[in-house]
Backbone as a chain_set.jsonl record, in Angstrom:
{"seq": "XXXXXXXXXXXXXXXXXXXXXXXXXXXXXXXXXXXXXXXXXXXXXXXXXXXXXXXXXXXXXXXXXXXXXXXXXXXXXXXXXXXXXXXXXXXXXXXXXXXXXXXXXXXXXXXXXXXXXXXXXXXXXXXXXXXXXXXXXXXXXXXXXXXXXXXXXXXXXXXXXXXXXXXXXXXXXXXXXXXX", "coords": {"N": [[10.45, -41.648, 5.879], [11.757, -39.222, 7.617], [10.946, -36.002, 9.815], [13.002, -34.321, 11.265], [12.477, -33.097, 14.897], [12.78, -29.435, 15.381], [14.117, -28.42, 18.925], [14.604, -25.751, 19.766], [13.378, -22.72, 20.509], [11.1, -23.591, 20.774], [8.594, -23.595, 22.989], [5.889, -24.458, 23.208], [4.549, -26.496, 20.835], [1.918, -26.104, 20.162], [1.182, -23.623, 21.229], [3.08, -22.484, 19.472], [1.861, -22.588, 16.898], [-0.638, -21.301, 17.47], [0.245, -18.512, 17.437], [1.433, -18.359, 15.098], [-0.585, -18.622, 13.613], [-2.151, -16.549, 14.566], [-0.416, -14.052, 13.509], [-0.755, -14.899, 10.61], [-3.616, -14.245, 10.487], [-3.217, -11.545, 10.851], [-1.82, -10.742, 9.081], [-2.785, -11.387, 6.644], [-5.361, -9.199, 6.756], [-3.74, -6.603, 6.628], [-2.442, -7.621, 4.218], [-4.542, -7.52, 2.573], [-5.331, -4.487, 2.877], [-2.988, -3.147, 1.584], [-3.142, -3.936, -1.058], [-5.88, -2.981, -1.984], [-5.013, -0.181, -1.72], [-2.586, -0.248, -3.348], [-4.467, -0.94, -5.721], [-6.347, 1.387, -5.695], [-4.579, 3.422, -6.14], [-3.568, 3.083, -8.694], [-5.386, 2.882, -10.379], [-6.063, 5.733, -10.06], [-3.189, 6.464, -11.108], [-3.826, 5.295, -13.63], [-5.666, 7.402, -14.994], [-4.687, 9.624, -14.649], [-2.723, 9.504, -16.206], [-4.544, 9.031, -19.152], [-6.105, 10.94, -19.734], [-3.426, 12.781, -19.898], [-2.496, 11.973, -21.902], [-4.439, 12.624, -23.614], [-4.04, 15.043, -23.538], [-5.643, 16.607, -21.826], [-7.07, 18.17, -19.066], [-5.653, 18.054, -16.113], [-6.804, 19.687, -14.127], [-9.292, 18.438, -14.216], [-9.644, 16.193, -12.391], [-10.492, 14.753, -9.454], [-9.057, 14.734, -7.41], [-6.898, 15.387, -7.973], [-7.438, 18.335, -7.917], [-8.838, 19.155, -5.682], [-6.388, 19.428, -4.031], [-4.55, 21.535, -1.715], [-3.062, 23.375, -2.111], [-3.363, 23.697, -4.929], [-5.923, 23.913, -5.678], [-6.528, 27.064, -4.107], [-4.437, 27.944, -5.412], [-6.518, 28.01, -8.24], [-8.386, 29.347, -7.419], [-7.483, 31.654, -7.192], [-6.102, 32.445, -9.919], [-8.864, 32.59, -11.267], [-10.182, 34.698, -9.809], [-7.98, 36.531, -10.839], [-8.115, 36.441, -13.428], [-11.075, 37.391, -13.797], [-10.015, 40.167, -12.663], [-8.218, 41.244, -14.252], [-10.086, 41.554, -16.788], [-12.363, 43.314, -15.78], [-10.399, 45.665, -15.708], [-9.639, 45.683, -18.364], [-12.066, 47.108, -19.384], [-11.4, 49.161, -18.859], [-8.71, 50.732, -19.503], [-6.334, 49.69, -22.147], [-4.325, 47.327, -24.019], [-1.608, 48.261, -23.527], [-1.485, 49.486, -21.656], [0.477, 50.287, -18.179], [-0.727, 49.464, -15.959], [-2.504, 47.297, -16.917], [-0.524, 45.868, -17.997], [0.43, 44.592, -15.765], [-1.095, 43.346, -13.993], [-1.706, 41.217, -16.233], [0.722, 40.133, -15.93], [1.007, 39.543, -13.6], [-1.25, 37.59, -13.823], [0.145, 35.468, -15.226], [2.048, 34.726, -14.037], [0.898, 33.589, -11.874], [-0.316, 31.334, -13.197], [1.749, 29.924, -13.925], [2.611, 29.035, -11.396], [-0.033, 27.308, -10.793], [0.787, 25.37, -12.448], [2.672, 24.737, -12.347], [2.156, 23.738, -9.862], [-0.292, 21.388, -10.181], [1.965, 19.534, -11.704], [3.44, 19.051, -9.381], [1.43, 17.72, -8.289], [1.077, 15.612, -9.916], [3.57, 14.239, -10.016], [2.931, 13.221, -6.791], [0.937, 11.72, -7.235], [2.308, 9.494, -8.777], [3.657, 8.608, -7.579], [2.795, 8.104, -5.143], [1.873, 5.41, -6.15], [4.093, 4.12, -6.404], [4.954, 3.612, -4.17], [2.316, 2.1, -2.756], [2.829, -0.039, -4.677], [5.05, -1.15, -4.07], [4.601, -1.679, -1.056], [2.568, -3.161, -0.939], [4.034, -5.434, -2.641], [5.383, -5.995, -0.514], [4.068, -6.775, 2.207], [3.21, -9.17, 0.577], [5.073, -10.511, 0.01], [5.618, -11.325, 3.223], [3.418, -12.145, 4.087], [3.102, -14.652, 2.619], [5.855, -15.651, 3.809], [5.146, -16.424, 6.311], [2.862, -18.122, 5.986], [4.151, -20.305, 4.978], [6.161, -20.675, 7.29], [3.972, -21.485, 8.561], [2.981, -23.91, 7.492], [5.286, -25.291, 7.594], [5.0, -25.824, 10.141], [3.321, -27.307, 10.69], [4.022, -29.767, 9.335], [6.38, -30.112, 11.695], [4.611, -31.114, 13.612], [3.119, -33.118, 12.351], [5.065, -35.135, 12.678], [5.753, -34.715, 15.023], [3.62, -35.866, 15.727], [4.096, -38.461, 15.024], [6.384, -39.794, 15.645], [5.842, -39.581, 18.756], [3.214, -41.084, 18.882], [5.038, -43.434, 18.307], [6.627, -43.882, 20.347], [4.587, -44.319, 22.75], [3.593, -46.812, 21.45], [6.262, -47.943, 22.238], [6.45, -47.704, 24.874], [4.066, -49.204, 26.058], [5.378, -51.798, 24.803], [7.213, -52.075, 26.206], [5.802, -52.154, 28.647], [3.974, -54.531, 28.642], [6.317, -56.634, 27.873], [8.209, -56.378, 30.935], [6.082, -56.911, 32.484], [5.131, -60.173, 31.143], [7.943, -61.048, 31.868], [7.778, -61.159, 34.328]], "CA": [[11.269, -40.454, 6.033], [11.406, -38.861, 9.177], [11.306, -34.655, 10.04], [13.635, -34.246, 12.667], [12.019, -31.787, 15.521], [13.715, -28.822, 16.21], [13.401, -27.85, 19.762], [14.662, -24.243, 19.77], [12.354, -22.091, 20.17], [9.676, -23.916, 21.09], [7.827, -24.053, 23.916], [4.684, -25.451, 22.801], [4.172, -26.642, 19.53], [0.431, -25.882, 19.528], [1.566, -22.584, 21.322], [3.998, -21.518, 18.53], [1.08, -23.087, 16.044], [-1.488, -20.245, 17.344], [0.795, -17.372, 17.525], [1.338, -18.017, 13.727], [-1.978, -18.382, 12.924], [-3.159, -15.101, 14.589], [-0.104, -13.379, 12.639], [-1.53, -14.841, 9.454], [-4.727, -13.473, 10.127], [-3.181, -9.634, 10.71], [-1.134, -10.527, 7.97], [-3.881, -11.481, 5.537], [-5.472, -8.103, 6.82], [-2.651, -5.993, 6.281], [-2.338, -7.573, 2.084], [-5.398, -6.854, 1.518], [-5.704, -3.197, 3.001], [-2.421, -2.528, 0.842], [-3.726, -4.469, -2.368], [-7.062, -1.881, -2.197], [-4.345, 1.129, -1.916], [-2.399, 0.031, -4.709], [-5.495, -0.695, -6.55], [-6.702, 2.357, -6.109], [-3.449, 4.81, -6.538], [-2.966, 2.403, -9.485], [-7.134, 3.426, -10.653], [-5.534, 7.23, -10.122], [-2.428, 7.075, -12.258], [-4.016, 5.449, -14.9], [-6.973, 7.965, -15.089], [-4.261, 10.907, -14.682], [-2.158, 9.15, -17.476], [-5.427, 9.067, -20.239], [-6.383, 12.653, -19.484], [-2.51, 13.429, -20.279], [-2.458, 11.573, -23.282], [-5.655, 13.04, -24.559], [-4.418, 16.239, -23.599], [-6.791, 17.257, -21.014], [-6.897, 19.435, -17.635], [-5.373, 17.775, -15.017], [-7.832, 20.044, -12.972], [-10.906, 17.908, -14.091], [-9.335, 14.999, -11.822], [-10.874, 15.047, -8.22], [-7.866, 14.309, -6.993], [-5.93, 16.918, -8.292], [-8.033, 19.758, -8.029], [-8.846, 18.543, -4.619], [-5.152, 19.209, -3.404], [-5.274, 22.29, -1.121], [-2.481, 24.338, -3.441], [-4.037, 23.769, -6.69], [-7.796, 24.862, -5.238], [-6.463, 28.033, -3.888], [-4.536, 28.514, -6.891], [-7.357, 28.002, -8.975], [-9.276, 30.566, -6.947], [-6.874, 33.593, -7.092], [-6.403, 32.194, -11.538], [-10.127, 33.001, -11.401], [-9.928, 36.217, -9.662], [-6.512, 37.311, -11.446], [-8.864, 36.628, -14.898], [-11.995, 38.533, -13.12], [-9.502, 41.38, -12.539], [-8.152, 41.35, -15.957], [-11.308, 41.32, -17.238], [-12.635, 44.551, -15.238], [-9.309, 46.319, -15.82], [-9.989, 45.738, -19.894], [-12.902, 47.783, -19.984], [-10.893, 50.746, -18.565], [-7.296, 50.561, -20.093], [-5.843, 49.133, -23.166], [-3.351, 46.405, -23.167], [-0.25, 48.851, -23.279], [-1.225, 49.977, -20.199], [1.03, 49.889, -17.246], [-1.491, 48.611, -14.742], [-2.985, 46.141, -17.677], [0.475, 44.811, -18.209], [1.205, 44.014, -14.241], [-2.095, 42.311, -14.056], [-1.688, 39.968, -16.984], [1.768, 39.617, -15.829], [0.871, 38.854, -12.407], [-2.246, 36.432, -14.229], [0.777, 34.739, -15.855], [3.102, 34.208, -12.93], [-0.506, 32.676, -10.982], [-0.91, 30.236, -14.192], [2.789, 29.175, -14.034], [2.066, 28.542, -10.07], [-0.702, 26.622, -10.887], [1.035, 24.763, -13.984], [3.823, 23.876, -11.166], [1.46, 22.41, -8.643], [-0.42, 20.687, -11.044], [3.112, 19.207, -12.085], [4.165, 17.855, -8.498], [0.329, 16.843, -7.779], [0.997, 14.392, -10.782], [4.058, 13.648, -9.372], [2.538, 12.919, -5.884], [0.061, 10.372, -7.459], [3.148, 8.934, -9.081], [5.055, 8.105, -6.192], [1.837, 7.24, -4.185], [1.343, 4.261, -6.734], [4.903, 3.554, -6.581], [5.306, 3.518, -2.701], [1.504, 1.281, -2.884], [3.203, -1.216, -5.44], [6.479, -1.463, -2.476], [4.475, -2.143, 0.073], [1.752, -4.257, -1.53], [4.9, -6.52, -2.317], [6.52, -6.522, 0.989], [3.09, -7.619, 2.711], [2.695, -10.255, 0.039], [6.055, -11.447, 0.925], [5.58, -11.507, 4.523], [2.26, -13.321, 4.188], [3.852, -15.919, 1.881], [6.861, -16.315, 4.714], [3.971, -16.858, 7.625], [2.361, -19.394, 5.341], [5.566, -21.093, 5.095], [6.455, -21.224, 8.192], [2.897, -22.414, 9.509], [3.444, -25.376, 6.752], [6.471, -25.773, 8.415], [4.792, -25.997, 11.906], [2.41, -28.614, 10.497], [4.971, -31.02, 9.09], [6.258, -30.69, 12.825], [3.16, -31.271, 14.096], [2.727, -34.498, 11.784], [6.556, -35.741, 13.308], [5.757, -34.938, 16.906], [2.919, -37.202, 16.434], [4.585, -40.069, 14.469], [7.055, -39.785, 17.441], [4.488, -39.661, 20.133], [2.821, -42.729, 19.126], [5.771, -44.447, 18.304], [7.044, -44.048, 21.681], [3.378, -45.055, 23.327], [3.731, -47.801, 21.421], [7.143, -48.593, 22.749], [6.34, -47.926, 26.266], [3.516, -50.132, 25.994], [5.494, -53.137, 24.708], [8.409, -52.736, 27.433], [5.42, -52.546, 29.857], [4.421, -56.052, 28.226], [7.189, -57.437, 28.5], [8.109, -57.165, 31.965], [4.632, -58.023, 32.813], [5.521, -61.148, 31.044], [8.851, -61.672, 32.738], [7.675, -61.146, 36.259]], "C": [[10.782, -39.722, 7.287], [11.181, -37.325, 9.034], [12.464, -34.698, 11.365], [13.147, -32.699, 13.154], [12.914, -31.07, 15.63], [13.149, -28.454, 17.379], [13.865, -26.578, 20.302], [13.354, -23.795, 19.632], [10.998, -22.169, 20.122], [9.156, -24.341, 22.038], [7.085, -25.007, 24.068], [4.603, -25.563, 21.25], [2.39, -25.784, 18.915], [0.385, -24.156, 19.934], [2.232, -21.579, 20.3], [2.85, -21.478, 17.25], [-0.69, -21.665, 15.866], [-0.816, -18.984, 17.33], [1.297, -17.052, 15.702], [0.368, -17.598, 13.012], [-2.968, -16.839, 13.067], [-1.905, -14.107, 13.662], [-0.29, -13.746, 10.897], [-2.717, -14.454, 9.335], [-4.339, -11.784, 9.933], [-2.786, -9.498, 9.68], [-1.847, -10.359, 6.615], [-4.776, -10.283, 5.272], [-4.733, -7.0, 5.828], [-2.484, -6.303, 4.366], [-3.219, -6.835, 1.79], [-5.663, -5.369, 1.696], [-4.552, -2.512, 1.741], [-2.259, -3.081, -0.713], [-4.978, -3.537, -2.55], [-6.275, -0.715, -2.344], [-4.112, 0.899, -2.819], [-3.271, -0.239, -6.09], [-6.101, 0.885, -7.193], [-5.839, 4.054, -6.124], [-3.21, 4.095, -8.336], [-4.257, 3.061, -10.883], [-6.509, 5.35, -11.259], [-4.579, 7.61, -10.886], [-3.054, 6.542, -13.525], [-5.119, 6.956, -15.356], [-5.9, 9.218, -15.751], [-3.317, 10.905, -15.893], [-2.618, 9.317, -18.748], [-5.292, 10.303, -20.175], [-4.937, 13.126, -20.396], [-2.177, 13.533, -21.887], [-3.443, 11.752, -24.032], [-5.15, 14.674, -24.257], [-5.198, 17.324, -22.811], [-6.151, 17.846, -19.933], [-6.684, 18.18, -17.265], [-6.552, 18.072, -13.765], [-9.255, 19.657, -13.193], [-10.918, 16.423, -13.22], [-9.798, 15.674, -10.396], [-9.803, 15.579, -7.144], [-6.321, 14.899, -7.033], [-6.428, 17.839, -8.043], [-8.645, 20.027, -6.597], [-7.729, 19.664, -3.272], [-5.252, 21.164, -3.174], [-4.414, 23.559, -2.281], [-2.989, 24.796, -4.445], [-5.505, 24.501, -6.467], [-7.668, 26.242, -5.1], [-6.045, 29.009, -5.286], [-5.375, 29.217, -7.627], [-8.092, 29.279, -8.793], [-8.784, 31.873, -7.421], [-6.521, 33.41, -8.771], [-7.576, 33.387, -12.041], [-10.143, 34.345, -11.136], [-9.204, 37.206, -10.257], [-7.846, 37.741, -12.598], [-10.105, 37.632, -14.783], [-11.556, 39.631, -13.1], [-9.045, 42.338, -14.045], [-9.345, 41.796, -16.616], [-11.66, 42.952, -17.364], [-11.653, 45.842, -16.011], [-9.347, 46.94, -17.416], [-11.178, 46.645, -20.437], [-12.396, 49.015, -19.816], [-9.818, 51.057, -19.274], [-7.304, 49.774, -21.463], [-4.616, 48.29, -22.891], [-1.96, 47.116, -23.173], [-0.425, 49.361, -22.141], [-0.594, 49.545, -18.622], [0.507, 48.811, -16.604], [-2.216, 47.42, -15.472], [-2.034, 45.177, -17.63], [0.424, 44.244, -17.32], [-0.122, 43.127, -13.982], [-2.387, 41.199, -15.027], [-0.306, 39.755, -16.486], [1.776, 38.76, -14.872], [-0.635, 37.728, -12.916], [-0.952, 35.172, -14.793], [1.189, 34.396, -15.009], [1.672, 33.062, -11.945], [-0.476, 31.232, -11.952], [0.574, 29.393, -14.432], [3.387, 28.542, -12.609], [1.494, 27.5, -9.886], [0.003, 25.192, -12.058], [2.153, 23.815, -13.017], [3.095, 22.718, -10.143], [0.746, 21.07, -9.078], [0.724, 19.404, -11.089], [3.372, 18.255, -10.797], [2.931, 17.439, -7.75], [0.511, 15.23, -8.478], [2.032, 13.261, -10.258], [4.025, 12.792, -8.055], [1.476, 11.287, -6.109], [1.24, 9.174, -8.088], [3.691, 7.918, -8.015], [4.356, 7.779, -5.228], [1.891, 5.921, -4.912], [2.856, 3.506, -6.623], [5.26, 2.717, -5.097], [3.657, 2.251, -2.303], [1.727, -0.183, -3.636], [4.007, -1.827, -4.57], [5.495, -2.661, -1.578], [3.242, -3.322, 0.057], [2.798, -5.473, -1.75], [5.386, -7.016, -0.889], [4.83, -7.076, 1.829], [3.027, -8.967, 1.948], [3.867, -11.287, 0.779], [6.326, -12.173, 2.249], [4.667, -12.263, 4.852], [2.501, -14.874, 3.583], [4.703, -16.659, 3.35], [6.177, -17.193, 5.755], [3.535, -17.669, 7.358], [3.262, -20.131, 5.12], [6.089, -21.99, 6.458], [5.209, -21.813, 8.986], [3.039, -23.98, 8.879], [4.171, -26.06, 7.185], [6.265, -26.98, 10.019], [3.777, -27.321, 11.8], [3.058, -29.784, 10.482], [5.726, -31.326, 10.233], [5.611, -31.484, 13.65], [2.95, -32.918, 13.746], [4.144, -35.219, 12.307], [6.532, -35.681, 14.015], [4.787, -35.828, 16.849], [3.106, -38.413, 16.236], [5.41, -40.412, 16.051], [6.494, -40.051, 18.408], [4.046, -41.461, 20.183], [3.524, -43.878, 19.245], [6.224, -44.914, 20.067], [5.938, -44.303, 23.142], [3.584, -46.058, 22.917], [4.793, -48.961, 22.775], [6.816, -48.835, 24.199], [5.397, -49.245, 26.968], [3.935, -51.996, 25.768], [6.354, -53.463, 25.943], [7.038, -53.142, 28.633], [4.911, -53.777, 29.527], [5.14, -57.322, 28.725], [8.095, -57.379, 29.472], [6.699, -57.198, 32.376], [4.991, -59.682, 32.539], [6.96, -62.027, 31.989], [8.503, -61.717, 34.157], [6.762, -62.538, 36.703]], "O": [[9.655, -39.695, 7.782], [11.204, -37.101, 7.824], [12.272, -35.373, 12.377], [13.214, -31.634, 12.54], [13.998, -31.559, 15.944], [11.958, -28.142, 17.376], [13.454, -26.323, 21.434], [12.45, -24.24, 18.926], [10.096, -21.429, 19.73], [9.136, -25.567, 22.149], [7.243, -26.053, 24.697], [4.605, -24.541, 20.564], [1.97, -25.241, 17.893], [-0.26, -23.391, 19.217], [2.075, -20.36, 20.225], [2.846, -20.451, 16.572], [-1.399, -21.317, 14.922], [-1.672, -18.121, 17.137], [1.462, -15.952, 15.177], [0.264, -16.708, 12.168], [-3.827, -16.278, 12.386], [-2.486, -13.255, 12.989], [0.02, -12.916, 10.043], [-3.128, -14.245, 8.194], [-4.899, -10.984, 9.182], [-3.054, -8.485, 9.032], [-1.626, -9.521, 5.741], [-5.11, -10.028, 4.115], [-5.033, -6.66, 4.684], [-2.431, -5.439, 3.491], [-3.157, -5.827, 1.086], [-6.223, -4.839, 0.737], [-4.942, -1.592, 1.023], [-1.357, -2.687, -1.451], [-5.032, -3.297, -3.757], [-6.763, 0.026, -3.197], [-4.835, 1.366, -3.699], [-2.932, 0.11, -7.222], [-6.252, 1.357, -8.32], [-6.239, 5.218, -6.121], [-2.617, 4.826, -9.129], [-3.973, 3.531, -11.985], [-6.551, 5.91, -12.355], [-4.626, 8.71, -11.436], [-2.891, 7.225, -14.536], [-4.897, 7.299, -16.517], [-6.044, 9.71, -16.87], [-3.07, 11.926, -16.536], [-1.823, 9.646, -19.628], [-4.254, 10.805, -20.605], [-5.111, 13.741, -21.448], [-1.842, 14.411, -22.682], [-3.504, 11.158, -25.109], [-5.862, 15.555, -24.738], [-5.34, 18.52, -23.067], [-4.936, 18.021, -19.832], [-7.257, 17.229, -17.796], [-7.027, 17.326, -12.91], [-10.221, 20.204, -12.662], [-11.865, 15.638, -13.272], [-9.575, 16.859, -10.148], [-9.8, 16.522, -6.354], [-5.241, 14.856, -6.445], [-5.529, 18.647, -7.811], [-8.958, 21.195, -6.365], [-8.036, 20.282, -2.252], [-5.749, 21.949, -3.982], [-4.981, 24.364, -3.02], [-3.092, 25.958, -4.839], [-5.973, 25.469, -7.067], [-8.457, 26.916, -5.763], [-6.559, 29.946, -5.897], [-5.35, 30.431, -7.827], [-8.372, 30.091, -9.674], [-9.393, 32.841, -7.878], [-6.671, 34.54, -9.233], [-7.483, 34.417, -12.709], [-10.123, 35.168, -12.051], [-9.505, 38.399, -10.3], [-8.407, 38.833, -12.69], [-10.186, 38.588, -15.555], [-12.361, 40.492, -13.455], [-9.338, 43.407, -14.58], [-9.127, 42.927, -17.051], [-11.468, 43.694, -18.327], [-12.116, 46.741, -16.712], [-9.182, 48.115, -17.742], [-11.31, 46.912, -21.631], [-12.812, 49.955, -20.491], [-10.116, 52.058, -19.925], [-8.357, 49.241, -21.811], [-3.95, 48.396, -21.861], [-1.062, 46.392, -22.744], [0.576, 49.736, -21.532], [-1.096, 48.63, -17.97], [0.921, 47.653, -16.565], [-2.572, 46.501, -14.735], [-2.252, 43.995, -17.363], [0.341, 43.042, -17.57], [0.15, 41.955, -13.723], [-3.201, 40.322, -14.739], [-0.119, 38.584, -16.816], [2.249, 37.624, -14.904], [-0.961, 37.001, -11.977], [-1.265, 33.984, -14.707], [0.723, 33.273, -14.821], [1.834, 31.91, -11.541], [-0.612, 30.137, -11.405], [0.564, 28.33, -15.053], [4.345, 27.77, -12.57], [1.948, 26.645, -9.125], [-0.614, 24.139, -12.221], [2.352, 22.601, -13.016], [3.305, 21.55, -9.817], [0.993, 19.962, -8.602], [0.41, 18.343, -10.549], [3.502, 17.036, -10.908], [3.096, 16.857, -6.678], [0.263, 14.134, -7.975], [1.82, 12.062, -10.076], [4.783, 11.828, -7.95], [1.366, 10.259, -5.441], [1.008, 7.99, -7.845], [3.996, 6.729, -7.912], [4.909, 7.178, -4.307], [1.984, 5.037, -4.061], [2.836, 2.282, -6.753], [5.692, 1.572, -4.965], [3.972, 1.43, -1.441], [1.091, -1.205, -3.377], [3.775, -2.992, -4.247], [5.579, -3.884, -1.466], [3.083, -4.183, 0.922], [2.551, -6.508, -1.131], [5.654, -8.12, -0.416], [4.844, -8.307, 1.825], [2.787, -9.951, 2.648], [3.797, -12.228, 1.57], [6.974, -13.205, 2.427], [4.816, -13.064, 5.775], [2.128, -15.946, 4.058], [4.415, -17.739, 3.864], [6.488, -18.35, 6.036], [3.504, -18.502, 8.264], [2.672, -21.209, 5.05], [6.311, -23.182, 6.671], [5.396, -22.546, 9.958], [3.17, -24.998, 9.559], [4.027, -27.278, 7.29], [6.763, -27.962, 10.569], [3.556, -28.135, 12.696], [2.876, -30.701, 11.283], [6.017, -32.518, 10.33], [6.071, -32.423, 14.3], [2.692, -33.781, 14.585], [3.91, -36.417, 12.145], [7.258, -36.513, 14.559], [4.79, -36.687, 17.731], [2.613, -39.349, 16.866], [5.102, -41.013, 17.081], [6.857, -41.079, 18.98], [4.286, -42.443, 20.885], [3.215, -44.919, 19.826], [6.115, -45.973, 20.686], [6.352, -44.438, 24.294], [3.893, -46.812, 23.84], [4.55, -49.881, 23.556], [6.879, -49.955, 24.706], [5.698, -49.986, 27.904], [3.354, -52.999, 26.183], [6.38, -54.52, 26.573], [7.114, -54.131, 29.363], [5.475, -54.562, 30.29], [4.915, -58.319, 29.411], [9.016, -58.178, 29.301], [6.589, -58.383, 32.688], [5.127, -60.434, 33.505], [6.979, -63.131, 32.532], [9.099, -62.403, 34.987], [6.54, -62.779, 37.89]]}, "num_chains": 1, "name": "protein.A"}
């Protein structure tokens, strides 16, 4: 069984043969940098998933609490509750200025309850956009390995070819040698 060469597109065989090979090395790169992402966005939703399903703070995740919103948040939470606090030894809770400070502690904690909310979302849609593109490299490394396979089984048909046609040249030169 033969391959038949194509010769589109090809200059050099051993030319087209290294230009694959160095895009299977970037390529092989490239998987694995986005096989360690979605590893580790993948590491991050599960973590942020347990926590949920146990119930827990969100803000004991690095990674959430981290995120520059939620920190600041957290800060002026703290302070709101500090203020509160202060405010309680002077006033009673019917008091005007008591109310507007737990009110304004509430509106901070439904701030925080929001960011929280589209931090989770953010790790979401990191792991989703890490799963994407972890496929589409795999795919692309697969294709490159394909087509170098490809470039081999050329490779093994330019040389059946080759020799055959050394051969041949060899017998015509033969035989006229012989006839002369």
């Amino acid at each position: 069984q033969t391959c038949a060469l194509p010769i589109y597109n090809m200059i050099s065989l051993d030319q087209r043969k290294d230009t694959v090979t160095e895009t299977l090395k970037k390529l092989n790169v490239d998987y694995a940098n986005t096989t360690a992402r979605r590893v580790e966005a993948e590491v991050r939703l599960r973590q942020m998933q347990e926590l949920q399903a146990r119930k827990g703070d969100l803000l004991t995740l690095d990674f959430i609490a981290t995120q520059p919103n939620i920190g600041s948040l957290a800060g002026q939470l703290a302070d709101q509750k500090i203020k509160l606090a202060q405010l309680s030894q002077r006033y009673r809770e019917k008091h005007p200025t008591m109310q507007a400070a737990a009110k304004q502690l509430a509106e901070i904690e439904a701030q925080l309850k929001q960011a929280i909310t589209q931090a989770a979302a953010t790790v979401e849609s990191t792991y989703q956009t890490a799963v994407r593109n972890d496929d589409q490299a795999r795919q692309a490394l697969r294709a490159a390995e394909e087509e170098s396979l490809k470039l081999d089984r050329y490779a093994v048909a330019y040389g059946n070819t080759s020799r055959d046609y050394d051969i041949n040249v060899k017998l015509l030169q033969s035989i006229l040698a012989r006839m002369d």
